[in-house]
ROMI-596781 format. One record per residue (C-alpha): x, y, z; residue in three letters. Coordinates in Angstrom, 1 decimal. Layout:
<rs>
<r xx="X" yy="Y" zz="Z" type="ALA"/>
...
</rs>
This chain:
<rs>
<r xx="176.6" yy="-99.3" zz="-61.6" type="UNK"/>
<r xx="173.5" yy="-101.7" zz="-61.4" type="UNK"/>
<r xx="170.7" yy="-101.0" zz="-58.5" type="UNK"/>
<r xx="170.5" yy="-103.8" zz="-56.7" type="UNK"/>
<r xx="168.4" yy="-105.7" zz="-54.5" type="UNK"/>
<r xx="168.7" yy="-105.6" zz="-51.1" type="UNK"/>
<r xx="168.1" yy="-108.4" zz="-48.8" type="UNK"/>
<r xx="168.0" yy="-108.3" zz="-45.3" type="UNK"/>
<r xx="166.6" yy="-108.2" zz="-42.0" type="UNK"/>
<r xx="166.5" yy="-106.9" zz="-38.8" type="UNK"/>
<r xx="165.7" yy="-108.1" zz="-34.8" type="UNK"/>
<r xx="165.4" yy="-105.6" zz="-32.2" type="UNK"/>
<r xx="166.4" yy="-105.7" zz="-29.4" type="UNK"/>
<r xx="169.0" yy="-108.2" zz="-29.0" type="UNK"/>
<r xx="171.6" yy="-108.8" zz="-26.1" type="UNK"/>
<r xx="175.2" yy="-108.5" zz="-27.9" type="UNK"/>
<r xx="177.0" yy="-111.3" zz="-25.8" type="UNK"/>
<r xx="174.7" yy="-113.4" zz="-26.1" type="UNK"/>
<r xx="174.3" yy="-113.2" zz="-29.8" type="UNK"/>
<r xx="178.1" yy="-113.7" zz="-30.1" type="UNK"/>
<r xx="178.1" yy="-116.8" zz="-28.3" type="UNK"/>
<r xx="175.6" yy="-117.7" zz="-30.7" type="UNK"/>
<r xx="177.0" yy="-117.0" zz="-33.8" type="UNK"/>
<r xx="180.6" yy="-118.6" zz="-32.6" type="UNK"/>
<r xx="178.0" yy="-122.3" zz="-31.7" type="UNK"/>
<r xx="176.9" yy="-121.6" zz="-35.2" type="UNK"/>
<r xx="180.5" yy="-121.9" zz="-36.8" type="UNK"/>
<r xx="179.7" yy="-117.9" zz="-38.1" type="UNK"/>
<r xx="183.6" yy="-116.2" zz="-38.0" type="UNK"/>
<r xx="184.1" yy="-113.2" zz="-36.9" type="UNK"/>
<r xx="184.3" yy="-111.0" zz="-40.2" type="UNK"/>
<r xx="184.9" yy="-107.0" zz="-38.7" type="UNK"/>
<r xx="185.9" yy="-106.7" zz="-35.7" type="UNK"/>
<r xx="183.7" yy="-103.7" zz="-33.6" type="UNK"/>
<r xx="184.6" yy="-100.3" zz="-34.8" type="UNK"/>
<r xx="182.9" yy="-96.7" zz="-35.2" type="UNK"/>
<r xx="181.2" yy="-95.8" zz="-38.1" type="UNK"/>
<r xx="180.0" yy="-92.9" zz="-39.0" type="UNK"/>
<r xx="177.6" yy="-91.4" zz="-41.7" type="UNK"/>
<r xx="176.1" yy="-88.2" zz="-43.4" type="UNK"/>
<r xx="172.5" yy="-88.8" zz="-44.9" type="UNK"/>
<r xx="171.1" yy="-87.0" zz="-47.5" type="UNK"/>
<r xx="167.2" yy="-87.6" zz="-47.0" type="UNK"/>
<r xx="164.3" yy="-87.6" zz="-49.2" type="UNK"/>
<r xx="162.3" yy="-84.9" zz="-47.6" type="UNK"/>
<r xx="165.2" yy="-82.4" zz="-47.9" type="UNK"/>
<r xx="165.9" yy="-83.3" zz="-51.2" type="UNK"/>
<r xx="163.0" yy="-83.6" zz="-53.8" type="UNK"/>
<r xx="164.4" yy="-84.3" zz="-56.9" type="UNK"/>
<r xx="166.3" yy="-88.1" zz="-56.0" type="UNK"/>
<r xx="164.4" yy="-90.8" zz="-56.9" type="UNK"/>
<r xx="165.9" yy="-92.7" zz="-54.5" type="UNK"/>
<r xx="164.6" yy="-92.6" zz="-50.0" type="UNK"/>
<r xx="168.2" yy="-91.7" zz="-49.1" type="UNK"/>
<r xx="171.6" yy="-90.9" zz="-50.2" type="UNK"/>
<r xx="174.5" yy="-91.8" zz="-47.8" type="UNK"/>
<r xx="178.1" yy="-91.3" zz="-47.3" type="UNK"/>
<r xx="179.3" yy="-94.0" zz="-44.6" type="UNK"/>
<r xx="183.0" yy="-94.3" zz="-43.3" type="UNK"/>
<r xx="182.7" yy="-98.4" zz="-42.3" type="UNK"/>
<r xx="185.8" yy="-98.0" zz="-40.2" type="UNK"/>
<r xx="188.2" yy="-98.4" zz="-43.2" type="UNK"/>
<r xx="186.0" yy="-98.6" zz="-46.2" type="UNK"/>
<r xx="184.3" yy="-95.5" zz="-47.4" type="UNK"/>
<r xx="181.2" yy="-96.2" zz="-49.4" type="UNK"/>
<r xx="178.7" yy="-94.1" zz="-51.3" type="UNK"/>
<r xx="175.3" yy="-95.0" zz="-51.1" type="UNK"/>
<r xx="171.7" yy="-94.6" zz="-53.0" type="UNK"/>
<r xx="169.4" yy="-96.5" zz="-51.0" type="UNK"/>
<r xx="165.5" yy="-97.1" zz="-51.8" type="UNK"/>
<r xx="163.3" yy="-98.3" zz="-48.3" type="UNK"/>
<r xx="161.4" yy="-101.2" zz="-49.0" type="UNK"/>
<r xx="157.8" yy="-100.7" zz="-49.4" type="UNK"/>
<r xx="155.0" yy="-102.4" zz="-47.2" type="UNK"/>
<r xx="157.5" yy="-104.2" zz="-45.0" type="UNK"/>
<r xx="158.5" yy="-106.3" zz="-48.0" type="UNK"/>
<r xx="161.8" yy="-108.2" zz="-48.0" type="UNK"/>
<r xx="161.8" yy="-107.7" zz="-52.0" type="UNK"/>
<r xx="161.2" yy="-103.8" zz="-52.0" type="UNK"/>
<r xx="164.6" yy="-102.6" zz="-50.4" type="UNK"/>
<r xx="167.5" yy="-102.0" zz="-53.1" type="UNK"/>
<r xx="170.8" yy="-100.0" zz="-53.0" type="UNK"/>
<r xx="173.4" yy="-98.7" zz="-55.8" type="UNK"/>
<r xx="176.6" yy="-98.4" zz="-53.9" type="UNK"/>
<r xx="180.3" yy="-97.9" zz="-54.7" type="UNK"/>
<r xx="183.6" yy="-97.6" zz="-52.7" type="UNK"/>
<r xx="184.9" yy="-93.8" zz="-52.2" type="UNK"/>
<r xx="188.7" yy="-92.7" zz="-50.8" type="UNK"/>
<r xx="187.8" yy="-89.6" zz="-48.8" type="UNK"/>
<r xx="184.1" yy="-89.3" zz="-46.7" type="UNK"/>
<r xx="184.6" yy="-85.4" zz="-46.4" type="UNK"/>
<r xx="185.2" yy="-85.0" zz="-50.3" type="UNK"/>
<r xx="182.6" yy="-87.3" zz="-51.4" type="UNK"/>
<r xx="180.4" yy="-85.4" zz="-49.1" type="UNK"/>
<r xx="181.3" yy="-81.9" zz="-50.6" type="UNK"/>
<r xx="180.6" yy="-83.7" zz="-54.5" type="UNK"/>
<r xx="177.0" yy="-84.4" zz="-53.1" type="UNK"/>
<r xx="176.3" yy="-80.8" zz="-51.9" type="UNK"/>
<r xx="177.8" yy="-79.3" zz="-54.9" type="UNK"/>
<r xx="175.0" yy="-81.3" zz="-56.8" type="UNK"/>
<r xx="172.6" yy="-79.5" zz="-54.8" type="UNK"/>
<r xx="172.1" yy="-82.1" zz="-52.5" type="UNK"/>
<r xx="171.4" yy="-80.7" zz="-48.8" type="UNK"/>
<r xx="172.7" yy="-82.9" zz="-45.7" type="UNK"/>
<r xx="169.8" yy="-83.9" zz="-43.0" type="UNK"/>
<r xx="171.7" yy="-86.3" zz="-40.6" type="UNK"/>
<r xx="175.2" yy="-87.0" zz="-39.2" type="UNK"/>
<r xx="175.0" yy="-90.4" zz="-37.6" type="UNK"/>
<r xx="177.4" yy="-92.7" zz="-35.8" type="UNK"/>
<r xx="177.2" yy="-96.4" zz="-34.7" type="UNK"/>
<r xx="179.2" yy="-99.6" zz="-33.8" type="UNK"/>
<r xx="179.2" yy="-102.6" zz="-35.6" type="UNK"/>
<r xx="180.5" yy="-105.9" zz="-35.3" type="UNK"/>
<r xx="180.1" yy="-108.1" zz="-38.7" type="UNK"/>
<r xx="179.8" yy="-112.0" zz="-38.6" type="UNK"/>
<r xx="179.6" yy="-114.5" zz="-41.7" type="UNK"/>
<r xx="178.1" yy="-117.5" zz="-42.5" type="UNK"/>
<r xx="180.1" yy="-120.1" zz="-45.0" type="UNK"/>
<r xx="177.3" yy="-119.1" zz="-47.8" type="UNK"/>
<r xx="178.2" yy="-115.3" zz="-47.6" type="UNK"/>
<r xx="175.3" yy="-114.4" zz="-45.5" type="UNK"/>
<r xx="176.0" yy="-111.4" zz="-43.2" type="UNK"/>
<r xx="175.1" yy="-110.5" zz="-39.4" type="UNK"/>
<r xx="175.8" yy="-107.2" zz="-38.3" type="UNK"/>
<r xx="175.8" yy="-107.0" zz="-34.3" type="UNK"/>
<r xx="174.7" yy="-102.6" zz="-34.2" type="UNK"/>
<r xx="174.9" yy="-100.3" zz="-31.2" type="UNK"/>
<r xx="173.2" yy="-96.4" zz="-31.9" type="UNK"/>
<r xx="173.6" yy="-94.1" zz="-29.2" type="UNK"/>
<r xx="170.2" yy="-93.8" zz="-27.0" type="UNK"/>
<r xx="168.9" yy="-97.1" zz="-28.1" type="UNK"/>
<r xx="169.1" yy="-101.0" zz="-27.3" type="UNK"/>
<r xx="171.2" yy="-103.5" zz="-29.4" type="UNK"/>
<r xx="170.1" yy="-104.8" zz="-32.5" type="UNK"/>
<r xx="171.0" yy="-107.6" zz="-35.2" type="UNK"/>
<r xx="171.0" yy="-107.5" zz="-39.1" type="UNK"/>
<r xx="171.5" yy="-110.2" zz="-41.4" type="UNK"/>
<r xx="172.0" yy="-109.9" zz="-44.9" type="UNK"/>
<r xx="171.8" yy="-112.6" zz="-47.8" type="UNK"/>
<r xx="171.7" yy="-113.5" zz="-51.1" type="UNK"/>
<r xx="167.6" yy="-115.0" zz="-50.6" type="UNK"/>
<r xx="164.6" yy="-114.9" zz="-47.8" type="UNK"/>
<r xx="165.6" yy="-118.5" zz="-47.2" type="UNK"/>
<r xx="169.5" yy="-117.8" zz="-46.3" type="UNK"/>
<r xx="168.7" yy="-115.1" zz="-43.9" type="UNK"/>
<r xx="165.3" yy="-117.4" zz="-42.8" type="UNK"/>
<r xx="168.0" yy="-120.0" zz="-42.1" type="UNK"/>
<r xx="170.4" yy="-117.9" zz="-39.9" type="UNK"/>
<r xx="167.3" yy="-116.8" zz="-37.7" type="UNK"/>
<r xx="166.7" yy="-119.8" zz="-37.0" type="UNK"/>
<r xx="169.8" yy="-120.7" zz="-36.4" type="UNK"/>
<r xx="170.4" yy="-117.8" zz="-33.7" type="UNK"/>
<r xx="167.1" yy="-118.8" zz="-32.1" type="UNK"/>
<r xx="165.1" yy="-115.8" zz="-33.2" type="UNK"/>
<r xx="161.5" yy="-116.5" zz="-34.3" type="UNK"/>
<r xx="161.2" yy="-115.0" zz="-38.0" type="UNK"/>
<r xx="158.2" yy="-113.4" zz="-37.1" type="UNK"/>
<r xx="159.7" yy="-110.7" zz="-35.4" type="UNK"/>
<r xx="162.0" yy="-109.7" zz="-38.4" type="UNK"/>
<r xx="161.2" yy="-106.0" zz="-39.3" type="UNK"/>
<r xx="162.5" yy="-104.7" zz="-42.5" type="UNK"/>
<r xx="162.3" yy="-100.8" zz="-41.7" type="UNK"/>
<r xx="165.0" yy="-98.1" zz="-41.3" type="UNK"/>
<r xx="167.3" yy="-97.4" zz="-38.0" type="UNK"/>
<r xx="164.9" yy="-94.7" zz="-37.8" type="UNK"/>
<r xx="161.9" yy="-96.8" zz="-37.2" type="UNK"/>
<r xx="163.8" yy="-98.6" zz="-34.1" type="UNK"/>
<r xx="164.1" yy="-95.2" zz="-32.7" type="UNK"/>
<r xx="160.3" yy="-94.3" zz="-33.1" type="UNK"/>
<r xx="159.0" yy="-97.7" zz="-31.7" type="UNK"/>
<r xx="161.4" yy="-98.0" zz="-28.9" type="UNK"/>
<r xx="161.0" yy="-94.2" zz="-27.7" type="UNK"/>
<r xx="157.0" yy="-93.9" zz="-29.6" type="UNK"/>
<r xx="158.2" yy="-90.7" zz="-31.3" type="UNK"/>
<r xx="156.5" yy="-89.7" zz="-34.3" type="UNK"/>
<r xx="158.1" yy="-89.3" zz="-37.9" type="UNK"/>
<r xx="159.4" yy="-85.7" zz="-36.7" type="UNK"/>
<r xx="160.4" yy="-86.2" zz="-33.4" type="UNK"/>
<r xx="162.5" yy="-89.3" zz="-35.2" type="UNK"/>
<r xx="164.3" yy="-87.0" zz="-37.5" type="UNK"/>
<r xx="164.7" yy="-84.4" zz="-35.0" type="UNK"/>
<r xx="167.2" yy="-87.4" zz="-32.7" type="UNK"/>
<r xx="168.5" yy="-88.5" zz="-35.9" type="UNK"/>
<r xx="169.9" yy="-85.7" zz="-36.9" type="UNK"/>
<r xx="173.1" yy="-85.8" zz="-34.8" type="UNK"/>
<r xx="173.8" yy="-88.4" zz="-33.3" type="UNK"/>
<r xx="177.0" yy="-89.4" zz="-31.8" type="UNK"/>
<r xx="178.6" yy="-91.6" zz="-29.0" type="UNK"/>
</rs>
C-alpha cells in the first residue's frame, strides 16, 4: 500500500440545489446517489505514536474503507496525502485499530452526494449536522479541480484546503477545543 497524494478542494458554503443544477449544465453524472455515512476517527492528539494527522474508519454507504490521512500543511494543495484500503466490516476494523492501541476521539456522520466529470475528477455535494452545505472536488492535478471551479462558477480563491473541522471553527468561531469538543459525536 503506497501513500498517496491527495488532491482536492473545498468551497464553503454552497447551496445544494443549486450546485446540482450546475453540475447536470456541466455534463458531470450523477456518480452516488445521497446516502449516510458514517465514521470513527482516530486523532493525532489522542494518539501519539502515528505518524500520520488521523486514522479513519468510514462506512461510505456501501463501501467500507480504512484510512491514514496526513492534513496538508500551510493550506497547500500538495501537502494532503492518504493510504487507504477497502474493509468488509466498520465495527471489526474498528476493534483491529483499538487492539493496536489506538484510542477513538470522534464518531461522525454526514451526507453525501458524489458527481463526476469525464476526466475522473470528483465533486462531493456534503451535509454535517449543525453546519451549512459544502462542495469538494477531487482530481488527479490543481488544474483539473481549477477547471471544475470554474466551471461551477466558484472563484478559486475561496478554495480552502483544511479539515471538516476547520468549517466548524470558522463558521461557529470556536477554538481548536471547542472544535473537537462538537466533533466528537456528531449525528443527524
Amino acid at each position: 500500500m503506497s501513500i498517496d497524494q491527495e488532491i482536492e478542494v473545498k468551497f464553503f458554503p454552497i447551496e445544494i440545489s443549486k450546485m446540482q443544477e450546475r453540475l447536470k449544465a456541466t455534463g458531470a453524472t450523477l456518480k452516488t446517489p445521497l446516502r449516510l455515512m458514517r465514521r470513527k476517527v482516530y486523532g493525532g492528539e489522542a494518539n501519539p505514536s502515528m505518524d500520520c494527522s488521523y486514522g479513519r474508519v468510514r462506512d461510505e454507504g456501501g463501501v467500507i474503507t480504512m484510512s491514514a490521512k496526513y492534513s496538508a500543511k500551510n493550506n497547500s494543495i500538495n501537502s494532503q496525502r492518504e493510504a487507504q484500503i477497502s474493509v468488509g466490516d466498520f465495527e471489526g476494523a474498528a476493534q483491529v485499530l483499538e487492539c493496536f492501541g489506538l484510542n477513538p476521539t470522534d464518531y461522525q456522520e454526514n451526507r453525501r452526494e458524489t458527481w463526476e466529470f469525464a476526466d475522473g475528477t470528483l465533486v462531493e455535494l456534503e451535509e454535517w449536522p449543525d453546519l451549512p452545505a459544502y462542495l469538494e472536488i477531487e482530481g488527479p492535478g490543481v488544474d483539473s479541480l481549477q477547471e471544475v471551479a470554474s466551471a461551477l462558477g466558484l472563484d478559486w480563491d475561496d478554495h480552502l484546503t483544511g479539515p471538516t473541522d476547520d468549517l466548524y471553527a470558522l463558521h461557529h468561531g470556536l477554538t481548536p477545543e471547542e472544535t473537537r469538543k462538537k466533533l466528537a459525536n456528531i449525528r443527524f
